[in-house]
N, C-alpha and C positions, 0 to 999 in steps of 0.2 A: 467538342466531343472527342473522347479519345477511341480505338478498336481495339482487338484483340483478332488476328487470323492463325486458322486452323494451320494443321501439318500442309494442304493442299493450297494455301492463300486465299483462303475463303474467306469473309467476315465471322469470326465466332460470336463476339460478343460486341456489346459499346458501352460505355461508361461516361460521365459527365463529370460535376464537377466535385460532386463529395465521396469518387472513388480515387483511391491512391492506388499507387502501383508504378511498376514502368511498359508504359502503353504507348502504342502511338498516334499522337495527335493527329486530326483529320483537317487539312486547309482544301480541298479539295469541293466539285460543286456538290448542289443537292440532286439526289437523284430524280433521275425523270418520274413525274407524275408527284413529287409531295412540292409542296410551296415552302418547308424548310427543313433542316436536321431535328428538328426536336420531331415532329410527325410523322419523319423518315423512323426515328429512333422508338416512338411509341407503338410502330408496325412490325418493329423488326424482329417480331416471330419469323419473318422472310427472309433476315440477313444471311442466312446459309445460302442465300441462293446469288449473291454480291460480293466481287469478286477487286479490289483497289488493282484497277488499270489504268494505267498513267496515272498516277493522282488523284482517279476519281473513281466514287461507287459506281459499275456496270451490274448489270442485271445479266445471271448468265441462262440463257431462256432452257440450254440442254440439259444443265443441272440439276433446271429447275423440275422440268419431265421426270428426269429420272430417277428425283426424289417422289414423284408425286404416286409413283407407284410402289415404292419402297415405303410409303406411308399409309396406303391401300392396302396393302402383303400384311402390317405390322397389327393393324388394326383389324381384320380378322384373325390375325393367328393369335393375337393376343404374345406378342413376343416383344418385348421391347428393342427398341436400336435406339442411335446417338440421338440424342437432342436435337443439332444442330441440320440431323436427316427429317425429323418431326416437323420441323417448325412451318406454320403457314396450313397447317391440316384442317385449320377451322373451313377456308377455303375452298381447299380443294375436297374433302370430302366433303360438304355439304352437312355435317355433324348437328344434333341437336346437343345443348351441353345442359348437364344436370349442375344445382350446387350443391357443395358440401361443405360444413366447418368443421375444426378441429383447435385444440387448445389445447396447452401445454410447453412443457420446457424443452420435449421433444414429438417432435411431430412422425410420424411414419401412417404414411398414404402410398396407395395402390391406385390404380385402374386411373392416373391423372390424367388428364389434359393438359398438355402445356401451353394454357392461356396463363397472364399474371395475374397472380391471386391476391387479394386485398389483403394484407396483414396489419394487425396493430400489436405492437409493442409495448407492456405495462412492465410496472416493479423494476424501472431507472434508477439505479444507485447515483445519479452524476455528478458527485463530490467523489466516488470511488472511482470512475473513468469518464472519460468522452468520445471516447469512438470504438462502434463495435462492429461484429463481423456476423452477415445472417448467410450459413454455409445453408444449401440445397445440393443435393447429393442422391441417388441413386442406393439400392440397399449396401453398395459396396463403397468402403471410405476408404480403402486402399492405392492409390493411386500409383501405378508402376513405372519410375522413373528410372529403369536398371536397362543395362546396356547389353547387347553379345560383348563376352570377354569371355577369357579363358585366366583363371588364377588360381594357384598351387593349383594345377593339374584336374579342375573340375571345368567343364566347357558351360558358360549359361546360355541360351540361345534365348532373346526375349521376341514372345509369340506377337501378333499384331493384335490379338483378344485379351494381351495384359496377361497371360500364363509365361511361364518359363520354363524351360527344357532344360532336366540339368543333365550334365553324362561326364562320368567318370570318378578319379578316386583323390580325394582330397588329402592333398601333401603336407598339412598343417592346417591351423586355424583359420577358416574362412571367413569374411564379411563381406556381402555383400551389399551394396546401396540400393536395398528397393526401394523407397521413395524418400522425395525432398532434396536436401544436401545438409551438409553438417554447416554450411557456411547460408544456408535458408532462415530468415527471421519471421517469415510469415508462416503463419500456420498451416497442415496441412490438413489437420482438421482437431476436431477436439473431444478428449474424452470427457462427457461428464459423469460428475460426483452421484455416486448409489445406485450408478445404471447397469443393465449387466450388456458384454460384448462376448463376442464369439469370433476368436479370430482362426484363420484356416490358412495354414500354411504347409499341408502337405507329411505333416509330423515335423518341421526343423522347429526352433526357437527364434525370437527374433527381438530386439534389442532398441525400444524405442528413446528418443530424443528430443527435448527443446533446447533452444538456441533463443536467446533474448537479444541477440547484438554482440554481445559481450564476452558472454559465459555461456557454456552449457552441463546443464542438469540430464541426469537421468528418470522418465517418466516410468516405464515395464521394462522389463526382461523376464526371460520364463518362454513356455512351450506354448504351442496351441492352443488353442481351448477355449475356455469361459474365463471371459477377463471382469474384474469391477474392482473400480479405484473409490475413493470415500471424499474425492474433493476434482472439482476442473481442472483438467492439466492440456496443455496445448502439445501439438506433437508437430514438428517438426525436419524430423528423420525418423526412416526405419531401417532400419540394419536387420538381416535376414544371416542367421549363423549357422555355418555347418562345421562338426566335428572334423578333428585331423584324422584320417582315415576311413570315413565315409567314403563308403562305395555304390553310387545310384545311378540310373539309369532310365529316370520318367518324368513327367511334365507334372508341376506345381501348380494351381486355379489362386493366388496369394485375394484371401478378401476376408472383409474386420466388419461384421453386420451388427446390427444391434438386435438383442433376443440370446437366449441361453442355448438354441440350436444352432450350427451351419444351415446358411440358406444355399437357393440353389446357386451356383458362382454367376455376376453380370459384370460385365465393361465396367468398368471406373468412370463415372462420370459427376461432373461438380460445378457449381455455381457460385460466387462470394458478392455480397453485395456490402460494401464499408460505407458506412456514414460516421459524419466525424460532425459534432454539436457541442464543439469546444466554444464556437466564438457564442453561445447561448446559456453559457455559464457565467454566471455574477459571482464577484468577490467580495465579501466584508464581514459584517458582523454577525455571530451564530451563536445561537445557546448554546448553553451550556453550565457545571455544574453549581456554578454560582451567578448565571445570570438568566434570567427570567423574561416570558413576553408581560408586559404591562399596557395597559392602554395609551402609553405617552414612548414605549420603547419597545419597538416590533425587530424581531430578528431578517437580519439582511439576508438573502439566499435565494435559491432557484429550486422551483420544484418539475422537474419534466414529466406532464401528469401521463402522457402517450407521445411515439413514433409512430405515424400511419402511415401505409404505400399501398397507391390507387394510380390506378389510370398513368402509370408510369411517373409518378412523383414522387417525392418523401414531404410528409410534413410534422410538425414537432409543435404539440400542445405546452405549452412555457407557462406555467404560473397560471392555468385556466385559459390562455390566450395560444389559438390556433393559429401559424404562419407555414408557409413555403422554405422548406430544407435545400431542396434541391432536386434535382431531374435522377429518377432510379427506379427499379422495381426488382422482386424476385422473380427469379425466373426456374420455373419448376421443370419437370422433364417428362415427356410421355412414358405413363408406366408407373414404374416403383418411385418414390422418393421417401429421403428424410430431412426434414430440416431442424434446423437450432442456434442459436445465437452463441455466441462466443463467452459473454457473459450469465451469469443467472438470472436470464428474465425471460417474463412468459410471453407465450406467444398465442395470439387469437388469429384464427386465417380463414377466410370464404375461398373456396375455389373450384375450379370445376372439374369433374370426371368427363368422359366422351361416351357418348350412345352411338356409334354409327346406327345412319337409318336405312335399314336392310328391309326385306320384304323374306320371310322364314316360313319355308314347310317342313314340313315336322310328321317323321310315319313311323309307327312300330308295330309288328305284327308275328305271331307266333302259328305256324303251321305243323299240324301232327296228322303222323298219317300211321297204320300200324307198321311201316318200316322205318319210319326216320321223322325226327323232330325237326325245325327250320326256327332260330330265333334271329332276324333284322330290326337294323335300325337304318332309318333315312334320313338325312336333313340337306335342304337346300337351301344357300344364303344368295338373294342377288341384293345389288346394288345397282345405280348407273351403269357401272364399267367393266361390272365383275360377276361370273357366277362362282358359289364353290358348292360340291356337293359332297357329303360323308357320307359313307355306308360300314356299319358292321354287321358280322353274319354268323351265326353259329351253326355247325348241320350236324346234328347229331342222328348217328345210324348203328345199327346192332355191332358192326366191325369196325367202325372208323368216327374219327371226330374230327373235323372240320373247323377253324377259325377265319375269319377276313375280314381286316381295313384297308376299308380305301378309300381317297379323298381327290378330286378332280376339280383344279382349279382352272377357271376359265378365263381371260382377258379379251379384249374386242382383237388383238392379234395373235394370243398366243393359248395352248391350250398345255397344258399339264398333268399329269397322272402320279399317285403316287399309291401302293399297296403292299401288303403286308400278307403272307398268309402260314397258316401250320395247322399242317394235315398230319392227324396220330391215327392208326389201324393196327391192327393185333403182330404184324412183324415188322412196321417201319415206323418210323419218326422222319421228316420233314418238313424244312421251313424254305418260305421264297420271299424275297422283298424286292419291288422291282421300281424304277422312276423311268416316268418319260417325260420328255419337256421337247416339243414340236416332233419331231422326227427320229428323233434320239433317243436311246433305252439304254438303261443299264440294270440287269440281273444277277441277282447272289442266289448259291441256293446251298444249303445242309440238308443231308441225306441219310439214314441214321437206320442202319439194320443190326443184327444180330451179330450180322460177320464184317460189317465194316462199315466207315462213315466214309462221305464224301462232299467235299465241299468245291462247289465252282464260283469262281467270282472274280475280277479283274485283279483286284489286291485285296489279301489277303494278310491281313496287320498282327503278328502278336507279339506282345511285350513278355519280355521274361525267358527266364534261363528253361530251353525246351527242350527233352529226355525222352527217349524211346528203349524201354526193355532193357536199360541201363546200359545198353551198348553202344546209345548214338546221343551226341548231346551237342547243343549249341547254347553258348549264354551271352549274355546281355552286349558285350561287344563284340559277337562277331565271329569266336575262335569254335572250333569245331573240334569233335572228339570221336573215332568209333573203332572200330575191331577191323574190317575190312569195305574195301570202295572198291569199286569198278568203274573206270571213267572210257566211255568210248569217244570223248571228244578230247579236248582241249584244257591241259594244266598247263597254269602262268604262275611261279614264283620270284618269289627275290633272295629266298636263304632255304633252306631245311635240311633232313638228314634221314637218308636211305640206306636200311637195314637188310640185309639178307634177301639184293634186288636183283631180278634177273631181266635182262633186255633183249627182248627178240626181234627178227627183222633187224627194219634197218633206223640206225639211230646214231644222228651226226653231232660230234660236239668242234665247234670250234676252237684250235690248238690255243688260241686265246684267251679262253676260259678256265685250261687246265692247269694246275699246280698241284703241288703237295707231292709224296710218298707212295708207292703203291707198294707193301708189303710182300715180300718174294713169298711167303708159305700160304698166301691167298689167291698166289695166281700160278696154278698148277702147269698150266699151256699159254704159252701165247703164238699165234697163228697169224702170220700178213704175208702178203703179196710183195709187198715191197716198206724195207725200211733203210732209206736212203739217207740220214744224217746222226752222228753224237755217236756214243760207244755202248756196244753191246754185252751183255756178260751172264754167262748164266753156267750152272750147274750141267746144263744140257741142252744145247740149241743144233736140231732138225730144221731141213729145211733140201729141195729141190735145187739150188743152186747158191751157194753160199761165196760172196765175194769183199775181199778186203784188201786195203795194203798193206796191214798187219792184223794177222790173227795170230792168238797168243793159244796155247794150249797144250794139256798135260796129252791128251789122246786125240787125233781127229780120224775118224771111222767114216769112208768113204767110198760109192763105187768109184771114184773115179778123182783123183788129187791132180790138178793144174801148176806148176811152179813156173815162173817165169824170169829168165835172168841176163845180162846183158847181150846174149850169146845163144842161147837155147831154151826154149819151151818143152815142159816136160810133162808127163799124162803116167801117175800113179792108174794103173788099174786093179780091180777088185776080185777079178774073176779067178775061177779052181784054175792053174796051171801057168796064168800068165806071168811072166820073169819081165820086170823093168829095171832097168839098170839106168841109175844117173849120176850125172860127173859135176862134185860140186867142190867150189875152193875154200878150203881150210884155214888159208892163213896166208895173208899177203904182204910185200915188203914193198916203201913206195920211196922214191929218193925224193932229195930236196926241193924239184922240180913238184913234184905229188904225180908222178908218174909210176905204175907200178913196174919194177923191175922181175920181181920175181913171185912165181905163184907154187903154193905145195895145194894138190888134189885128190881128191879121195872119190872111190866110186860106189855109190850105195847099191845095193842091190834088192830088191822088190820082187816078193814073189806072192801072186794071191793079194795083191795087196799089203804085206806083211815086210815088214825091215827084217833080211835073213842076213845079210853077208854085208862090210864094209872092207876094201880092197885098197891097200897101199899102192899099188902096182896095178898093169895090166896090159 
């Protein structure tokens, strides 16, 4: 027996001996409670719940819980989830199962059970092949094998529901690898000839592929839309292409349904069952256009009249003569499915849909009274382990219209609320949607008058480039645009550019961060306390106490001039009458030593502050 395990190291699937692939073999014991693998394997609708520890299948009993109410949840809501979460539901719901058949080269069933369903296999070409492939699948045959990357400049972010986020602006020609590989030989699924498809990719084009080993061919190229090819082609790879210059900024649902509409988007989910009846092909003699059957010379050859799969077997009708193929079954998926074979041959299949067995009350009733109409609906589903009950309500009144659903699901521990409501009256509009789940509430609410909307709610999500009165706009990455802001807290940049800014109070830059030029015809005054380093220079510098060991200047206007010199300290004053008179040297003679010998001096004389008199003598 070989397995296959989930993302989580779960059991997905198991396969025997007439599956290929690379799988891994199982030496490991049998699990508790079957007497061997083949009985372990004809049950394992449960292998989602076995888990290869050390070497061997464990039963994981918390998994198993937790699926079993995530298979109770699915089967009333009628919502489908994985397979692999389904399996084992005969059990645990307690299920009556109806049958169904169906027949054809494609199958598409609803509302399944995933018990395995009996199929026979007619119209074997097996001089044209001997091993084929019965794909089971989900309405979605797209399977997302694309990664987070970021290339020429477009971010893809791949969802955990198989969607994709793309954001940004593409630098050139993109491809992306949505499923498969170019270097994949096995198929990923297959279109057939005269059928129609609907593939949805969001509006891009996408660029299909097979790959034989060897070579690869091209299958589609082209846009979205309604696909139908005129012959079976295997696929591969899908390349998913976006133009150079594409600017986006939304999430992609990528799915290729069968039908001329888009259905509504589901999980990727898939099944392959290979049988290979090569060694049940005979070689020799065949008719042909000059030889004949006669009573004494009968043509050599194999006729495979049917493939049957029951009860987790394969078996293969050879020449009227029924034998054992091999250990196999399909395996179908609760919910939607499509199946079809790889080849063109037809398919006959019994199988079952699921009834849960609920106990249903069921009430409607319409109240009129000459103020206000009342139209509800009730329904109550129990089960063993579950109540769920629905209400809708209409209340129509002379002023106001009233809407409400609400649905209240109950478990033996836990209880849940969920509702919906919108309330219209002659000046407001109003909507509320609220969940609880034990203790916990979460409420939204839109509010809608005349003179303003109002909406409350925890997060509050919109997509797309958003505009107010053309004055204020925000778009798709983030960048903001308006006329004027008022911030009374807190700006954090890392670049920008301040136009005709004024700064009041008090506002500290660190001498570290400054550079550049400051323009003298834009800075009319400048005014400090203290500027103690580098050179000053201006046109006109005021100031209470101005000090240097060189200042240079054509005029300096002062109450009061300080000079200081080897000798004497001198005090220019400013005042009507004051006469200062000071003695400075003109020109000095110093001998070889640098000793001065001789001094010639001059006396200035100061009156009012003003240079009036310069005196040879005195």
């Amino acid at each position: 027996m070989k397995y296959e395990l989930d993302t989580s190291g779960y059991i997905l699937a198991t396969y025997w001996g007439c599956h290929s692939g690379n799988y891994v073999e199982y030496t490991g014991t049998v699990p508790l409670g079957y007497s061997n693998l083949v009985e372990w394997s004809e049950n394992a609708l449960i292998n989602a719940y076995y888990i290869n520890s050390e070497g061997n299948l464990t039963l994981d009993i918390e998994r198993q819980a937790e699926l079993e109410v995530k298979i109770i949840q699915e089967t009333i809501d009628n919502t489908p989830v994985l397979n692999k979460d389904l399996v084992g539901s005969n059990e645990i719901l307690d299920s009556q199962y109806q049958k169904r058949t169906a027949t054809g080269k494609i199958l598409n069933l609803s509302n399944v059970q995933n018990i395995a369903p009996r199929v026979t296999l007619t119209g074997i070409e097996c001089y044209n092949y001997s091993n084929i492939n019965i794909y089971s699948h989900g309405y979605n045959l797209i399977k997302n094998d694309g990664k987070t990357e970021t290339i020429e400049g477009m971010n893809f972010v791949k969802n955990p529901d198989g969607s994709i986020k793309l954001k940004g602006t593409a630098l050139a020609n993109i491809e992306y690898n949505l499923s498969g590989s170019s270097t994949n030989a096995s198929p990923i699924f297959v279109l057939k000839k005269n059928t129609n498809y609907y593939l949805n990719l969001g509006g891009f084009s996408c660029e299909m592929k097979y790959f034989d080993g060897e070579t690869t061919s091209q299958v589609y190229v082209g846009n979205d839309g309604l696909i139908k090819i005129t012959e079976d082609k295997k696929v591969t790879q899908v390349i998913l292409k976006i133009p150079s210059g594409t600017t986006v900024n939304k999430t992609i649902y990528p799915m290729l349904n069968y039908g001329t509409t888009a259905r509504e988007y589901e999980t990727y989910k898939s099944k392959v069952l290979n049988i290979d009846f090569a060694d049940y092909i005979d070689e020799g003699l065949f008719p042909s256009d000059d030889l004949f059957p006669s009573d004494d010379l009968y043509p050599l050859g194999t006729v495979i009249n049917y493939i049957e799969i029951e009860n987790g077997k394969v078996y293969i009708s050879k020449n009227g003569s029924e034998r054992t193929l091999c250990v196999g079954s399909v395996q179908l998926f609760n919910g939607n499915n499509t199946v079809y074979v790889d080849e063109d041959i037809n398919i006959d299949m019994e199988y079952s849909i699921n009834t849960l067995k609920v106990e249903e009350e069921f009430n409607s009733k319409i109240e009129r009274t000459e103020q206000e109409i009342n139209l509800s609906v009730d329904s109550k589903l129990t089960n063993y382990s579950t109540t769920v009950e629905m209400n809708s309500a209409i209340e129509l009144k002379a002023d106001s219209i009233t809407n409400t659903v609400s649905k209240t699901y109950a478990t033996k521990g836990e209880l849940s609320t969920a509702k919906s409501e919108i309330k219209q009256t002659t000046d407001s509009i109003s909507s509320t949607v609220s969940k609880k789940v034990g203790n916990d509430e979460i409420i939204s609410k839109i509010n809608q008058t005349a003179e303003a909307i109002t909406i409350d709610a925890n997060r509050i999500n919109i997509n797309g480039t958003v505009s107010a009165n053309g004055n204020f706009k925000i778009d798709t990455n983030g960048n903001m645009e308006c006329n004027n802001a008022s911030v009374s807290g807190k700006i954090t940049a890392t670049e920008g550019v301040f136009e005709n800014c004024t700064i009041k109070n008090t506002c500290s830059v660190p001498a570290s961060t400054v550079s550049g030029t400051l323009a003298s015809n834009n800075i009319p005054n400048i005014s400090a306390g203290k500027i103690t380093s580098g050179t000053m220079s201006g046109n006109r510098i005021s100031g209470g106490t101005i000090s240097g060991s060189s200042i240079d200047a054509i005029s300096v206007s002062a109450d009061a001039i300080g000079l200081n010199n080897e000798y004497e300290a001198y005090s220019i004053g400013s005042y009507e009458g004051q006469t200062t008179n000071i003695t400075v040297p003109i020109s000095i003679t110093v001998d070889s030593n640098g000793r001065i010998t001789e001094q010639t001096w001059r006396r200035l004389v100061f009156k009012g502050g003003i240079l009036v008199e310069v005196q040879s003598s005195w």
